[in-house]
C-alpha positions as CSV (number, residue, x, y, z in Angstrom):
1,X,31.1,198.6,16.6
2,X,27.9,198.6,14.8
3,X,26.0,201.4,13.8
4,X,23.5,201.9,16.6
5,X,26.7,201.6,19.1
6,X,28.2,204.3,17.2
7,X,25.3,206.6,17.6
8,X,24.9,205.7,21.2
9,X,28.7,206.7,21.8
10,X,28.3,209.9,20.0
11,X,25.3,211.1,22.2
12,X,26.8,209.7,25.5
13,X,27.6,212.8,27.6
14,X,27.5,213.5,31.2
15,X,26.6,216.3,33.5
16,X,30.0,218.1,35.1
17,X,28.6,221.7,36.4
18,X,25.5,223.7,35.9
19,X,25.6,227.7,35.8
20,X,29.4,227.1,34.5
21,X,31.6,227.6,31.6
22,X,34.9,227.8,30.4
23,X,36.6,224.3,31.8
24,X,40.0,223.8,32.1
25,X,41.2,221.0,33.1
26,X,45.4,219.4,34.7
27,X,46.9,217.5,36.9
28,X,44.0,215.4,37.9
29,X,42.0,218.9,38.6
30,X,39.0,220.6,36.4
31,X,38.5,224.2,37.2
32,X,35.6,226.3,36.0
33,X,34.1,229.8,35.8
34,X,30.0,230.8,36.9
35,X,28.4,233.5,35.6
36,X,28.1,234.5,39.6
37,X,31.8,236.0,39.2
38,X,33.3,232.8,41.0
39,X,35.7,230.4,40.0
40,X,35.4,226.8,41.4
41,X,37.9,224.1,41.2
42,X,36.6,220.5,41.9
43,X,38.8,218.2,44.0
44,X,38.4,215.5,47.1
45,X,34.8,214.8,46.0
46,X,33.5,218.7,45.9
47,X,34.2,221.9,44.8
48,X,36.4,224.6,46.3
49,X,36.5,228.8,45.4
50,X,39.6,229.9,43.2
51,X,40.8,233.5,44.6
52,X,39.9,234.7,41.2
53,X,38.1,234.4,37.8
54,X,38.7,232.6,34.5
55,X,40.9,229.8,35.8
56,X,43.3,227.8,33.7
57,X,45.5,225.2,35.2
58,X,48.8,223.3,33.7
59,X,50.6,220.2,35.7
60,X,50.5,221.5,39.4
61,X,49.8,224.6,38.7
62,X,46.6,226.9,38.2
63,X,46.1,230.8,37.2
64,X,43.4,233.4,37.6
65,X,43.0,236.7,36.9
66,X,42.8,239.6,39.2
67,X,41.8,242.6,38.1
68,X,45.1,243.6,35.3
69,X,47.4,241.3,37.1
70,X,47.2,237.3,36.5
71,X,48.3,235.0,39.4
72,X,49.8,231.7,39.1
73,X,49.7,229.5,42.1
74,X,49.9,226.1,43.8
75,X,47.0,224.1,42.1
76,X,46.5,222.6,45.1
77,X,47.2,225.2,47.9
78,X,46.9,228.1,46.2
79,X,50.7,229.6,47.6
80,X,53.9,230.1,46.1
81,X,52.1,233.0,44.2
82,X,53.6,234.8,41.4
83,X,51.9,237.8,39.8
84,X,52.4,239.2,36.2
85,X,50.7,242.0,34.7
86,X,47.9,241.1,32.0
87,X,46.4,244.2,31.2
88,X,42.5,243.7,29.7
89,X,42.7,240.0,29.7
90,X,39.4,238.4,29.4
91,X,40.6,234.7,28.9
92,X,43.9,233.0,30.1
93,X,45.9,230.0,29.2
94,X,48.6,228.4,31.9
95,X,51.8,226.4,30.5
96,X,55.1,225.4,32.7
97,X,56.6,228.1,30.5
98,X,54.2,230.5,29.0
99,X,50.9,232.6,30.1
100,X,48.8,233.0,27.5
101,X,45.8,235.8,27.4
102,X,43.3,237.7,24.9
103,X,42.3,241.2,25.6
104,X,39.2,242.8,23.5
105,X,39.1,246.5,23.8
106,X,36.0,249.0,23.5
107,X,36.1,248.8,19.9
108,X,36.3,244.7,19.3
109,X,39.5,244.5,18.6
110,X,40.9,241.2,19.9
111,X,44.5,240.9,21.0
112,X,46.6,238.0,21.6
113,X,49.4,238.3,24.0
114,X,51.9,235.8,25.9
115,X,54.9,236.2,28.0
116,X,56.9,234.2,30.0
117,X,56.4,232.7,33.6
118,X,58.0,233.1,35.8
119,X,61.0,234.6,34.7
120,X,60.2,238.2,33.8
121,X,60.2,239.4,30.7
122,X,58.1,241.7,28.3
123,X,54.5,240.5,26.8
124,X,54.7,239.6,23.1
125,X,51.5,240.3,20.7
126,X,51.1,237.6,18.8
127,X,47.8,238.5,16.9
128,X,45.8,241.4,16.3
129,X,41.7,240.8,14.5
130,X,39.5,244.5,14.5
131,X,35.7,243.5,14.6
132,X,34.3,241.5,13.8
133,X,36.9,239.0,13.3
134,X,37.3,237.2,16.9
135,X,40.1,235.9,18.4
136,X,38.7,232.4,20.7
137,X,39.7,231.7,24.2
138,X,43.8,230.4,23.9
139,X,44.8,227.0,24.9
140,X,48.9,226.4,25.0
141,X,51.0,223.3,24.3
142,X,54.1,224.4,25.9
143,X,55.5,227.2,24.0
144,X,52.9,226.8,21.7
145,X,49.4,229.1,21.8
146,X,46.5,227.2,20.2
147,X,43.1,229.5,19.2
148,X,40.8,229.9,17.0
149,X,40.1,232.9,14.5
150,X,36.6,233.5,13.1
151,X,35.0,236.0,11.3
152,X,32.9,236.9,7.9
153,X,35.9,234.8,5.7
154,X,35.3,231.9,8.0
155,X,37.0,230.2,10.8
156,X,40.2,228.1,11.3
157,X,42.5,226.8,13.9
158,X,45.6,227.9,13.9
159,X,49.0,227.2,16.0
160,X,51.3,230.2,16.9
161,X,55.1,229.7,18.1
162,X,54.9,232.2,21.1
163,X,58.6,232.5,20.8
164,X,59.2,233.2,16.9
165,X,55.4,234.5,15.9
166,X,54.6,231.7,13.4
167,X,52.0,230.6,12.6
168,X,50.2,227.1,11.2
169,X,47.3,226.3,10.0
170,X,46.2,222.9,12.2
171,X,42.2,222.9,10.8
172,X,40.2,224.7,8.4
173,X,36.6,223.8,6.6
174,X,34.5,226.2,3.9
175,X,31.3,224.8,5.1
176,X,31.9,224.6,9.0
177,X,32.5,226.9,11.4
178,X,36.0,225.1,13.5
179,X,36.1,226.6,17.6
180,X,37.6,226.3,21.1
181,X,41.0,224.0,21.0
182,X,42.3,222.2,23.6
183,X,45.1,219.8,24.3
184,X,45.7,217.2,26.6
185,X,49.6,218.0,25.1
186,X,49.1,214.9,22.6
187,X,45.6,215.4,20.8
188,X,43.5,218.2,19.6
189,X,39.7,218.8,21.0
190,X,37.3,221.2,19.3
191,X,34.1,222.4,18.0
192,X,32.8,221.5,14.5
193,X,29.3,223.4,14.1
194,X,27.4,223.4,10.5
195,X,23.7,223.9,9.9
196,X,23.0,220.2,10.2
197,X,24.5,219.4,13.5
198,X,27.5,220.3,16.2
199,X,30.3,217.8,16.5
200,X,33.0,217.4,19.4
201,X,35.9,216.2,17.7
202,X,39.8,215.0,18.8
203,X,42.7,214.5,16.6
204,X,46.7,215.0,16.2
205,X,48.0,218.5,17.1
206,X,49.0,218.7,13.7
207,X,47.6,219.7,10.0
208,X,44.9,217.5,8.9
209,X,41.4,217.2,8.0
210,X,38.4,217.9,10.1
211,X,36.8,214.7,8.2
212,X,39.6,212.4,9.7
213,X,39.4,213.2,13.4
214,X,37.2,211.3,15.7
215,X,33.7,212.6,16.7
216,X,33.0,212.1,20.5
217,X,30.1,213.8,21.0
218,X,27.6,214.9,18.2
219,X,24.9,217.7,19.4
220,X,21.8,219.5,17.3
221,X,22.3,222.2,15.8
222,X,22.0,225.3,17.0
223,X,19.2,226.1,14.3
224,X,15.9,223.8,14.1
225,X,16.1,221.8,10.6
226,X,12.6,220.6,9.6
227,X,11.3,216.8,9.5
228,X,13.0,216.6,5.7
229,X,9.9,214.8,4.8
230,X,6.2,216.6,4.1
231,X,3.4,215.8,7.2
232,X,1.7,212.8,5.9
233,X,4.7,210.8,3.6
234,X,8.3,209.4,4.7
235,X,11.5,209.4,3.8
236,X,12.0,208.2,1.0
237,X,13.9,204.3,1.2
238,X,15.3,203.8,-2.6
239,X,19.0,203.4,-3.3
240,X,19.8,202.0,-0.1
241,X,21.3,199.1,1.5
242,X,20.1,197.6,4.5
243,X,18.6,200.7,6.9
244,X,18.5,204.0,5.8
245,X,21.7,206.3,7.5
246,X,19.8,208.5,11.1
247,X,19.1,211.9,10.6
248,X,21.0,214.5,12.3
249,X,19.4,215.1,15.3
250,X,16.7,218.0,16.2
251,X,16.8,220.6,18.3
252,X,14.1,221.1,21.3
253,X,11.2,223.5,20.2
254,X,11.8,226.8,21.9
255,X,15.9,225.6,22.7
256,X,18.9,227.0,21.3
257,X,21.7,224.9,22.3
258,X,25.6,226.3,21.0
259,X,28.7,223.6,22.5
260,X,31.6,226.4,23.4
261,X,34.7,226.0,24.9
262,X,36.4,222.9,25.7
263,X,39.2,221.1,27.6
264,X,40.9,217.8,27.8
265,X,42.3,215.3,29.9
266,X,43.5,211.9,29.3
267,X,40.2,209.7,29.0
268,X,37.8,212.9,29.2
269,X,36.9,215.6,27.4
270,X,34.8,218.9,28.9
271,X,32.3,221.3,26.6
272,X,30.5,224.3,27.7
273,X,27.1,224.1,26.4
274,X,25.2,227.6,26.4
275,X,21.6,227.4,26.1
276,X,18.7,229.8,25.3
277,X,15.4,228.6,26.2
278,X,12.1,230.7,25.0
279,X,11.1,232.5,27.9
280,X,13.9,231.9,30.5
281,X,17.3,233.4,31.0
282,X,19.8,232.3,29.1
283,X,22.4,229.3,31.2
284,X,25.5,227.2,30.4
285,X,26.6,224.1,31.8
286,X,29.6,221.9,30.9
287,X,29.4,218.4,29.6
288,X,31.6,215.2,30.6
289,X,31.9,213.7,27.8
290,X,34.6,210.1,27.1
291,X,37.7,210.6,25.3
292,X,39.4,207.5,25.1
293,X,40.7,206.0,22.2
């Protein structure tokens, strides 16, 4: 693939939902949250209201939460309901064996919990951060919770064994700030930001280096870099072969764009891209984006 194909590939994004955020995505189904308070899922060509808000779905199955109580249901009919007490969850993550959630109290402490589904049993804390040190939105891989943790020593990915407490470290960078995880239950989907330009990026489920995952989808950064060159001159062309390597790209005078949380399917991968324009209130939408190999 030449360079200019490259480029193109890494731009390449679609459309999903506007006035949406936080996808999740199984079983053929893509659920999503609006600011509104309502949850949609999208299935036979349009989109249908979820009973409740912050959705996450796993094989036939989806959840939402209700108040301090999360409900898992029929992805498709919504019955078979079975309720388990969350208290303060904010986010949620669905498994065939575990229900994931982080709570953030008054004081910015972030708390990540899990218990079983299903089959009773007591909530586990599996991480604790005080503020300003953030806990993301989980994602689970079976018995498995996958998160981020950020905060003034940086950011990192992080895989915790909901049954034993461990912990590994899947990604960490000193110059990026590594976000939102999500698994298809084979590869790894997140968020690469640095000063220069945000990067959507899949690899193994599995310790490695951000430089040796795949980039799908490459975005400006959230902060406007200038034209590296002074009005009047160019860049400069010595010490290079054949065409000078593109420029990040630049971000849209009065825009501030920040890609969020993710999710992943077999050949797609989903973004929620918040977006404060000068002037207007602030929106998010989620990006389609192709995640095939």
């Amino acid at each position: 693939m030449s360079a200019e194909a490259r480029t193109a590939a890494r731009t390449a994004f679609a459309l999903l939902a506007g006035s949406a955020y936080d996808p999740t995505a199984a079983g053929g189904l893509v659920a999503w949250q609006r600011p509104s308070g309502v949850a949609l899922v999208a299935r036979g060509g349009g989109t249908e209201p979820v009973p409740g808000g912050h959705p996450a779905l796993s094989g036939g199955r989806i959840a939402w939460i209700d108040g301090d109580v999360t409900v898992v249901a029929d992805a498709r009919s919504f019955g078979d309901r079975d309720r388990m007490a969350t208290p303060g969850a904010g986010v949620i993550a669905l498994s065939d064996t575990v229900l994931a959630w982080r709570a953030r109290d008054a004081a910015g402490t972030d708390r990540l919990w899990a218990r079983p589904v299903g089959g009773g049993g007591e909530p586990s804390l599996l991480l604790e951060t005080p503020a300003p040190t953030e806990i993301g939105r989980p994602a689970l891989l079976g018995g498995l919770v996958l998160c981020h943790v950020a905060g003034p020593a940086g950011s990192r990915l992080i895989l915790i064994d909901t049954a034993t407490g461990a912990q590994q470290l899947l990604r960490a960078e000193p110059i990026a700030q590594l976000s939102n995880p999500a698994t298809d239950g084979a590869r790894l989907l997140y968020v690469r930001a640095t000063g220069r330009q945000q990067e959507l990026r899949i690899g193994p489920v599995a310790p490695a280096r951000p430089i040796d995952d795949r980039v799908l989808l490459v975005h400006a950064s959230s902060g406007r870099r200038d034209r590296e060159h002074e009005h009047g001159r160019h860049r400069h062309r010595q010490g290079y072969r054949g065409r000078r390597p593109p420029l990040p790209p630049r971000a849209t005078p009065g825009v501030v764009a920040t890609l969020w949380s993710t999710a992943l399917t077999g050949d797609t991968a989903y973004v929620t891209r918040l977006r404060a324009i000068s002037g207007a209130s602030r929106t998010a939408d989620i990006l389609r984006v192709p995640a095939v190999n």
